[in-house]
Each structure stands twice: as C-alpha cells, then as structure tokens.
C-alpha positions in Angstrom: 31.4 170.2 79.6 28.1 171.6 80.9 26.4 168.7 78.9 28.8 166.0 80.1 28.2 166.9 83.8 24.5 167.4 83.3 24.5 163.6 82.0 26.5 162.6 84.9 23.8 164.0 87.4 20.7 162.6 85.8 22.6 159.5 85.5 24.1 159.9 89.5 22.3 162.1 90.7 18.5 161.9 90.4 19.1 158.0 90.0 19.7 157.8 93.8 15.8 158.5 94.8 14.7 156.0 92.4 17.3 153.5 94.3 16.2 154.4 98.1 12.8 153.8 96.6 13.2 150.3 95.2 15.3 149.5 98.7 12.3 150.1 100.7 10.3 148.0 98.1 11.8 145.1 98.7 10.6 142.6 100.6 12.0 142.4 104.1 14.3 139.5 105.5 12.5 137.9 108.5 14.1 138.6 111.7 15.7 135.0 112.8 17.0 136.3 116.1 14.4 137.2 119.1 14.3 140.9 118.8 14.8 143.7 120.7 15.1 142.9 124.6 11.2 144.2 126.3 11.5 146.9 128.9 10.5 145.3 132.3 10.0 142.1 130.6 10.7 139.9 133.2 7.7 141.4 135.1 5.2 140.6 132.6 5.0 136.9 133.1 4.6 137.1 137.0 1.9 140.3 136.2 -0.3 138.0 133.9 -0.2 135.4 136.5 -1.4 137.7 139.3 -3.8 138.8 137.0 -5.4 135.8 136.5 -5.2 134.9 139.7 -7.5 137.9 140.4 -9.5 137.1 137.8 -10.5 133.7 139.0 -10.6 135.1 142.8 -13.1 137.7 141.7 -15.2 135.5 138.9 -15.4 132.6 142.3 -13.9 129.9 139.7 -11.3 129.5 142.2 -12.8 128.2 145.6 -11.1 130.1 148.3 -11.1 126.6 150.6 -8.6 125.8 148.2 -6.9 128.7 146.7 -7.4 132.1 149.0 -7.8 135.5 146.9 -5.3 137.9 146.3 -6.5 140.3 148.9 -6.9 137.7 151.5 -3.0 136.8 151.2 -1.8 140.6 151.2 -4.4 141.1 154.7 -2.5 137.7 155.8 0.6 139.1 155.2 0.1 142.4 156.7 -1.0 141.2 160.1 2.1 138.6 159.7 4.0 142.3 159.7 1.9 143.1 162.2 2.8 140.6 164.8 6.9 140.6 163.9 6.3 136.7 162.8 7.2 137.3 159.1 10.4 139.5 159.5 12.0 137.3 162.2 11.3 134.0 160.0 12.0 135.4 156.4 15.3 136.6 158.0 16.3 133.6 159.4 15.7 132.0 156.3 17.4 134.2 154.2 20.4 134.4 156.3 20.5 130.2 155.6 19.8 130.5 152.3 22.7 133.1 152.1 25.3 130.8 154.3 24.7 127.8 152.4 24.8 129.3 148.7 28.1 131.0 149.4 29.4 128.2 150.5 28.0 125.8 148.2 29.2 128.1 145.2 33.0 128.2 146.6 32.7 124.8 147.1 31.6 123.8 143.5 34.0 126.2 141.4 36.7 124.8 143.3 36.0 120.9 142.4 35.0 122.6 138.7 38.8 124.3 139.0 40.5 121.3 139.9 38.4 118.6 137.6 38.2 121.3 134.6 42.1 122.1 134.8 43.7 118.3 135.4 43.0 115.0 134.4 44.3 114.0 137.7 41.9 116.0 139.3 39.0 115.0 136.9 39.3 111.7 137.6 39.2 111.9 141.5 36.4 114.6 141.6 33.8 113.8 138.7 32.7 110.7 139.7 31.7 111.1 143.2 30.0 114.3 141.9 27.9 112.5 139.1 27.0 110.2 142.6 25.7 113.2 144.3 23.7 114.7 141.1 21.6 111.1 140.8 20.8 111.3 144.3 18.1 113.4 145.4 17.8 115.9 148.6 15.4 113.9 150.2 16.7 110.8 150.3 20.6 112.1 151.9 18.0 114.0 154.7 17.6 111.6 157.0 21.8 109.8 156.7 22.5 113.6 157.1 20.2 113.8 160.3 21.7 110.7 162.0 25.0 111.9 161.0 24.5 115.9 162.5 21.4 116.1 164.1 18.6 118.1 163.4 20.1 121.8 164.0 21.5 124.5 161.9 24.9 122.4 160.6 22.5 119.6 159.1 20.6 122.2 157.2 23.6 124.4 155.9 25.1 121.3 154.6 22.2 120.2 152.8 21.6 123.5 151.0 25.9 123.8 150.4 25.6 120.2 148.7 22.5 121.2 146.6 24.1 124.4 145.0 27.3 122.9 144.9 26.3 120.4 142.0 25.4 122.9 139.2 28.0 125.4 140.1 30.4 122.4 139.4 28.9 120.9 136.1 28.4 124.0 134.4 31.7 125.5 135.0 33.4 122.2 134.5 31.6 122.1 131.2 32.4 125.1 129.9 36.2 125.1 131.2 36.5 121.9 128.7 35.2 123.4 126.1 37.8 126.2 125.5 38.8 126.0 121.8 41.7 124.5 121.3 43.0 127.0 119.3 43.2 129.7 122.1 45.2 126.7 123.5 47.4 126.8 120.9 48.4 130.7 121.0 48.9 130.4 124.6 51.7 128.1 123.9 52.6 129.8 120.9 52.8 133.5 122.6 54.7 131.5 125.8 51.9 131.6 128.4 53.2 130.6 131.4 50.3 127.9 133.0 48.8 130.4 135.6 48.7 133.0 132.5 46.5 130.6 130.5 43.8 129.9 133.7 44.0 133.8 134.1 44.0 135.4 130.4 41.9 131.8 129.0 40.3 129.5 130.8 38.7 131.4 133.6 37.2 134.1 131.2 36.0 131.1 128.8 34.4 129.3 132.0 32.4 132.4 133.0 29.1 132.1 131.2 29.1 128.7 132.8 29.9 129.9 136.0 26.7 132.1 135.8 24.6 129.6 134.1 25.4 127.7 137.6 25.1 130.2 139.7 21.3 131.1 138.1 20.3 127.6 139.0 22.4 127.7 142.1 20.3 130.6 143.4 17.0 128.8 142.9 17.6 125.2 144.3 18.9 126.8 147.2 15.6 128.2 148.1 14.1 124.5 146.8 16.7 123.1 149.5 15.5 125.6 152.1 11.8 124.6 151.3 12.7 120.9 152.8 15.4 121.7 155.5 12.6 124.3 156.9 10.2 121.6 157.1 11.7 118.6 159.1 12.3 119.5 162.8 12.5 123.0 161.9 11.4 126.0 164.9 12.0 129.5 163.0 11.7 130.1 159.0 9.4 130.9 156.8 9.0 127.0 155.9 8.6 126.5 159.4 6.2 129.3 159.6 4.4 127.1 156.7 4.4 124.1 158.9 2.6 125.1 161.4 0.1 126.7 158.9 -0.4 123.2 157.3 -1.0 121.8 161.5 -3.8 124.6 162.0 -5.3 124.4 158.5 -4.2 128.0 157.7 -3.7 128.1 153.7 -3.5 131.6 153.8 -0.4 131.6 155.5 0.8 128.7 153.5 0.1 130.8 150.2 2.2 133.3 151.9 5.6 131.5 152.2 4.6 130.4 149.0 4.8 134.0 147.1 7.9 134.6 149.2 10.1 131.8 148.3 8.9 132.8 144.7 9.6 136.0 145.3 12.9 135.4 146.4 13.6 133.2 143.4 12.7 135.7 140.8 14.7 138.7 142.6 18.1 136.3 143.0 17.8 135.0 139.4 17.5 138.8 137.9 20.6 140.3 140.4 22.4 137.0 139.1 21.6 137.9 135.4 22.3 142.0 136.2 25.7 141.2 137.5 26.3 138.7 134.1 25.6 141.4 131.8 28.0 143.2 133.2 31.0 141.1 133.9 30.2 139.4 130.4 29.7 143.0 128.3 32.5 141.8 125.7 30.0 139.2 125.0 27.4 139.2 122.1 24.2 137.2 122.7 20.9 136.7 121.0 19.9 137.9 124.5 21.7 141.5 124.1 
C-alpha cells in the first residue's frame, strides 16, 4: 500500500510542478480586445496637445500673430475674470446650451418612441427627419431669422433642432434592432404591450440613446458656436465676435479652449452616467 500511494504521488503529485512550468512556457495568445481601460486616459490626449502647444510657443515655431502662447491665453483669461466679462458670457451661454439640449433630447426620443415603436408612426416621422439631417444649420439660419427674429427663441430653436437629430436616429436605430427573439418570449410569457416597451425595448434602445446623447452634447455647443455669432449681444461666441472686430486673437483663443472645454467635460459626465445605467452590460470598453 505504501508503494502504491508513493507511485500515485510521483505520478500526481510532483507531476504538477512540471505542468505549471510547461503552462508558462507556452507561448501566449495575443490580446484581440483593447486592454485594460488607462487611468485618466481621457486626459492624455488633451495633455499631449497642450504640451505641444507649449512646445511650439516656447521653440517660436508657432508665430504668436497667429497662434498666441499658452501663457498669453491663461493672462487673457484671467483679466477676462478680472473684469466679470467671462463669467456673465460663459453663463449665458451655458444656460442656452442647457435649454436647448434638454429640449432637443425630449424632443428627439419622443419622435425615436413613436417611429421606433409603430409603423404608423415611422412613416409620418422618418422622413421629415431624414429632411432635417441633409440640411445643414447654416442654411435653416436665416428662414429661422425671418421666421422669429434674431432673439433668444430663434437661437433655442436652432440648438433644440440640432440635438434633436442624433437623439432620434440613434435611438430609433437601436429600438429596431431588438432581436426578434426577445420578441418572441414577450409574446410567449404574455407581455402585455406597455410591458414589452418597459421590460424590452426601452432597455434595448439605451446604448443608443447614449450614443445620441454623446453627440447630442457636442453639436449643441457647435450650434451655439453659430447662434452666438449672428446678431448676438452676450455669450462667449459673442464675446468672440467682438474679438475678431478689434483683432484680439487672444480672446478668440479663449472661447476657443472653452467651448472645447465644455465639450470634453459634457461628453465624459455623458459616458459616467452610461457606465452606470448600462453596468449589466459587457463592452470591449469595460
């Protein structure tokens, strides 16, 4: 008996060393997805691009006629502080911003809830939509001008139009493309119709939704950008504006950084509040 279970360890036993040995041996299987997510990543490209920006500032290979250093756009900015001018105008513009993409986004997941769940309603909402995605901003400006006048209501409605349109196609795309078999056990388990938009479709839309509302965030600051600039008297686009009339690129370079700014903050809340409402998910990007 001794023997027998002294030939069971060397063959069990000591074999297992030998084994964990061989394992790390072999060659490796190359990682296909992208790896493990980069602490502060997002801050890395906008770093290397200040950083360059320095470098050319510093080196003189970028003229300062054309492009002011990095130090002459934070002194700008600080006796914008200084004077009140840049708080009054950045809040006026976010507060438009903010009006017309809440709007805009209620606006497009309702005509994405009524095209995605009916034909009906597909066929009386899709098309003028597809209209309204070949035409650019610019060109519905000046109709919109005639139409309201060059105040506040011409400019939320040109920002609530812009975001509108990806909110829409997104979510609409993603609503019709809910497998059919979930269809399938809805009607099998007898889901009633308001228990398949709650329990099916509406979960199955919502990476669409925020794919939409990613985009949405940053053309409303491109639809600000123009609104701000025709007939405009407070924002920072009008701040820019009158930078442009007095040949003040500094200033200009200013508003610049800030509607950046502003675009690269709303994009990562957008993504922080995905991650969480879409935890049950499992993404290359987890």
């Amino acid at each position: 008996m001794a023997t027998l279970d002294a030939g069971v360890w060397n063959k069990f036993g000591r074999s297992a060393a030998p084994a964990r040995e061989l394992a790390k041996r072999r060659p490796t299987r190359p990682r296909l997805g992208p790896g493990r997510p980069i602490p502060f990543g997002a801050a890395v490209g906008p770093t290397l691009l200040v950083a360059a920006w320095v470098l050319g500032s510093a080196s003189g290979t970028l003229d300062p006629e054309t492009l002011p250093a990095p130090w002459t756009v934070a002194e700008t900015a600080g006796d914008l502080l200084a004077d009140g001018r840049l708080q009054s105008n950045l809040l006026t513009s976010m507060q438009r911003a903010g009006y017309g993409l809440v709007l805009g986004v209620a606006v497009g997941l309702v005509l994405a809830l009524v095209a995605g769940l009916s034909r009906i309603g597909e066929a009386l909402v899709d098309g003028p939509i597809q209209i309204k995605r070949a035409i650019p901003t610019l060109a519905l400006i000046p109709l919109f001008i005639v139409w309201f006048g060059i105040g506040e209501e011409m400019k939320l409605l040109v920002i609530t139009t812009s975001v509108a349109i990806p909110i829409y196609l997104n979510t609409h795309a993603y609503l019709r493309s809910v497998d059919a078999r979930y269809v399938e056990l809805a009607q099998t388990v007898g889901l009633s119709r308001w228990g398949f938009i709650r329990r099916i479709a509406l979960p199955g839309s919502l990476p669409g939704f925020f794919l939409g509302l990613r985009l949405a965030v940053t053309i409303a600051w491109l639809a600000l950008v123009v609104v701000e600039q025709v007939n405009a008297t407070s924002g920072i686009g009008y701040l820019m504006t009158q930078a442009r009339t007095y040949g003040q690129i500094d200033v200009i370079v200013v508003g610049l950084v800030i509607y950046g700014l502003l675009g690269l903050f709303g994009d990562l809340a957008v993504r922080a509040v995905e991650r969480k409402a879409l935890s049950w998910r499992q993404t290359l990007g987890d």
